[in-house]
C-alpha positions in Angstrom: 11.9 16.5 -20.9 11.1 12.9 -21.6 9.4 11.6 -25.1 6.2 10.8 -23.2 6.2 14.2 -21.9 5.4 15.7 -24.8 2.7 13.6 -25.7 -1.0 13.9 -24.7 -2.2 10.5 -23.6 -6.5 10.3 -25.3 -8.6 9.6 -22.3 -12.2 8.4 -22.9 -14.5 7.9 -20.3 -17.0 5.2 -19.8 -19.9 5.5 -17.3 -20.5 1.7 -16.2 -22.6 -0.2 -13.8 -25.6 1.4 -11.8 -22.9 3.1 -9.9 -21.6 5.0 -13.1 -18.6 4.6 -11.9 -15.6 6.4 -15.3 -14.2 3.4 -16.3 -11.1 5.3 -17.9 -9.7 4.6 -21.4 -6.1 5.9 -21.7 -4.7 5.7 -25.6 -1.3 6.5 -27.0 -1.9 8.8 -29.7 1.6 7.4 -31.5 1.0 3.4 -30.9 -2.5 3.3 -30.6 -1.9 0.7 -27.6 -4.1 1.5 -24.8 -4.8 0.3 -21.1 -8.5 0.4 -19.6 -7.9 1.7 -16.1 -11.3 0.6 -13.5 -13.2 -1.9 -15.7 -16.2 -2.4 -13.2 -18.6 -3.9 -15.1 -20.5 -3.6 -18.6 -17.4 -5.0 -20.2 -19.6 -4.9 -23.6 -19.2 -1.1 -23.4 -15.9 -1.4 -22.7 -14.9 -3.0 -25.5 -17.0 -1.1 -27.9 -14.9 2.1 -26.8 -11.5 0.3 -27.4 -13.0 -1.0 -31.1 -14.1 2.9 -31.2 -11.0 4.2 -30.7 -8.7 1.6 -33.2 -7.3 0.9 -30.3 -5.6 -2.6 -29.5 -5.6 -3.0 -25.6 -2.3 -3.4 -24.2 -2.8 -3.7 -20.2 -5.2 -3.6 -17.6 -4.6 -0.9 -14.8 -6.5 -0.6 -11.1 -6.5 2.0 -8.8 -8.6 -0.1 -5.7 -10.2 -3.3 -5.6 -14.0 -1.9 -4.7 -16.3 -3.7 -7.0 -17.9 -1.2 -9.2 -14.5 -0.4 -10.2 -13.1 -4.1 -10.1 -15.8 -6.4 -10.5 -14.8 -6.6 -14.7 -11.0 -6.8 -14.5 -10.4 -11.1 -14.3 -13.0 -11.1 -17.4 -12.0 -8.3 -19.9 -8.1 -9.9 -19.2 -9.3 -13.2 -19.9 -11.0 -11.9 -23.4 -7.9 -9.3 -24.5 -5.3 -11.9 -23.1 -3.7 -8.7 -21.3 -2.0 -8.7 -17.7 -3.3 -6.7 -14.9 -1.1 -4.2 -12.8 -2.6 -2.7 -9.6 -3.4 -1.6 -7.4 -1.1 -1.5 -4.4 -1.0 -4.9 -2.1 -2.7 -4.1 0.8 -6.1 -4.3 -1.3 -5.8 -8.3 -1.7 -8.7 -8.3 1.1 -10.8 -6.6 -1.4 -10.0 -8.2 -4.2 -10.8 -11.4 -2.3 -14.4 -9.8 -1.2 -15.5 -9.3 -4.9 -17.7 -11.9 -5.4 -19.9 -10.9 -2.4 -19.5 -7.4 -2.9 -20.9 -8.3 -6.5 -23.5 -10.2 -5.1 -24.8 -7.6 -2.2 -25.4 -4.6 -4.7 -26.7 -7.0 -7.5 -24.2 -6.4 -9.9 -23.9 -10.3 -11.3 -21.1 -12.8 -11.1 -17.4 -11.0 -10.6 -14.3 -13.3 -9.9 -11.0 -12.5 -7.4 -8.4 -11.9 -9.4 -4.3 -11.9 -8.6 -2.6 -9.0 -10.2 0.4 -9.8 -12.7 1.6 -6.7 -11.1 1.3 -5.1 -7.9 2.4 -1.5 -7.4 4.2 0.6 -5.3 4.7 4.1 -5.0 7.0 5.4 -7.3 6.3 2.4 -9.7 5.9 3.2 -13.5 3.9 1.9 -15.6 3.9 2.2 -20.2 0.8 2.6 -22.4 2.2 2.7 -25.9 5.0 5.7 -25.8 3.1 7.2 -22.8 4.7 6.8 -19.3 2.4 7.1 -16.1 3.8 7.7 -12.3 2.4 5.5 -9.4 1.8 7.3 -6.3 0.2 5.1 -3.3 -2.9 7.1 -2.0 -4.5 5.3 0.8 -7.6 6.4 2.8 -10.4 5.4 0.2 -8.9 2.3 1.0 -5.4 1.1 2.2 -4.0 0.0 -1.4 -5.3 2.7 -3.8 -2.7 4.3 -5.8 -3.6 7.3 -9.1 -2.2 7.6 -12.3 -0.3 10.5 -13.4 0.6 11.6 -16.7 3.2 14.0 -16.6 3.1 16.9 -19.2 5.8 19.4 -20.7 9.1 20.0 -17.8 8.6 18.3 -14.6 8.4 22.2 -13.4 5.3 23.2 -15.0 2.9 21.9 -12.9 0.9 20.4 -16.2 -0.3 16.5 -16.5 -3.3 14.2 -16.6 -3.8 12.0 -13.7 -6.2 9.2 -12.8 -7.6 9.0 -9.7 -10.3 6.7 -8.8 -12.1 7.8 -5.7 -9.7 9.6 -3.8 -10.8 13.3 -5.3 -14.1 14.2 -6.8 -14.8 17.7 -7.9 -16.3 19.2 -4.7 -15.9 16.3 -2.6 -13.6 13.3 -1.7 -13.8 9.7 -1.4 -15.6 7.9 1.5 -13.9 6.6 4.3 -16.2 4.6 6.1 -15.5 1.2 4.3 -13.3 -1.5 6.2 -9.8 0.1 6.9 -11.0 3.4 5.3 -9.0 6.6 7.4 -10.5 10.0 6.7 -7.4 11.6 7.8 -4.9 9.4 5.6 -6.6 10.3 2.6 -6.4 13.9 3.4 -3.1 13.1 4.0 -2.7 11.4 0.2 -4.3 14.1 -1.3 -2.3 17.1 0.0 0.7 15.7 -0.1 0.6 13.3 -2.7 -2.4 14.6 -5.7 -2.0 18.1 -4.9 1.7 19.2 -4.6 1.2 17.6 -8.9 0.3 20.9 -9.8 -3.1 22.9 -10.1 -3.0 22.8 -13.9 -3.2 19.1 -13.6 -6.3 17.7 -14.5 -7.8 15.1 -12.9 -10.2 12.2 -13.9 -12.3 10.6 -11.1 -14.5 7.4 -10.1 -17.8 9.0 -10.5 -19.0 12.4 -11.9 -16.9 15.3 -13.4 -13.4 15.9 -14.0 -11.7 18.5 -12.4 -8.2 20.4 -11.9 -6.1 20.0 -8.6 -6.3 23.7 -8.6 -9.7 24.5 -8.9 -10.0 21.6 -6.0 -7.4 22.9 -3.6 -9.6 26.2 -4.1 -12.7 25.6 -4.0 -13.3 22.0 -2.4 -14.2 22.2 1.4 -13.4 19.0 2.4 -9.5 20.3 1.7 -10.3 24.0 2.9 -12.1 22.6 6.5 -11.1 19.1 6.5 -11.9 19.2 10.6 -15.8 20.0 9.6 -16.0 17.0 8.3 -14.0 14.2 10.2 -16.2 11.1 11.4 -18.8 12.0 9.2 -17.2 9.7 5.2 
């Protein structure tokens, strides 16, 4: 069992942008050092939750490059002075797009931006004295990876994960973007999120948290996945 193991990293939650879209606040709760995970926009708010929280901001973390989850990340690094890590390199298409994707929903001005680090599964990445796994999840869209936390022995199934919008409670992401693949990210999920553990609790892009468990249950887009092919 590692140090960060036995630690529970704070995660705070911050509805931004018209999308509400959970910007996600991850804290060590030895170092107080933190990384905002998805800052899509309303960077105001963000930073009011780090000031909240005592925290001082130690990285910037991205699961995909859409824009409500994106559209903040070049400005809130510039502000904190903090690099940026993520998401996986076959996203630099989207990244590139963020300015018109800002632009076509009305969001206001969002700059490109060119990762200090890309990731790849298996990566690792700190926050403080907490550790978080990298697993490459593409489907949403080809270069999102999730977070993972992992909690108590590496048998126990436990652990907090980030997710963007891969898994929602009751649903999954949308694949109908450019170079979306419904059936790779039913492939990420149940063999990358799921085999995690069903204790693990998830945090996702938009709307409620959830556990893998309750998800590989209850969800029907994992029960029936053929119902619903061609139609995210």
């Amino acid at each position: 069992m590692t140090a960060s193991s036995q630690l529970e990293p704070e995660v705070t939650l911050i509805p931004v942008t018209a999308f509400q879209q959970n910007c996600a606040l991850v804290v060590c709760p030895v170092t107080r050092r933190a990384a905002v995970i998805d800052p899509g926009g309303d960077i105001d708010r963000i930073e009011a939750a780090i000031d909240r929280a005592g925290a001082t901001l130690e990285r910037i973390l991205v699961t995909h490059a859409h824009v409500d989850h994106a559209s903040a990340v070049a400005e809130l690094a510039r502000r904190r002075g903090v690099p940026i890590e993520g998401p996986e390199r076959e996203d630099t298409f989207w990244i590139e797009l963020l300015p018109k994707q800002a632009a076509m929903y009305g969001l206001g001005p969002a700059e490109a931006f060119e990762p200090d680090r890309w990731l790849n599964d298996g990566d690792r990445v700190t926050i403080g004295e907490l550790e978080l796994e990298v697993l490459h999840t593409p489907g949403h869209t080809p270069g999102h990876v999730v977070f993972f936390h992992r909690a108590g022995d590496s048998a126990e199934g436990r652990g907090t994960a980030v997710v963007g919008d891969v898994l929602f409670q009751g649903s999954i992401g949308r694949t109908d973007f450019p170079r979306g693949d419904f059936d790779t990210l039913i492939h990420s999920i149940q063999k990358k999120l799921l085999p995690l553990g069903e204790d693990v609790v998830f945090h996702c892009g938009h709307g409620p948290s959830s556990t893998l468990g309750h998800e590989a249950r209850t969800n029907p887009f994992l029960l029936e996945p053929e119902r619903f092919r061609g139609m995210m």
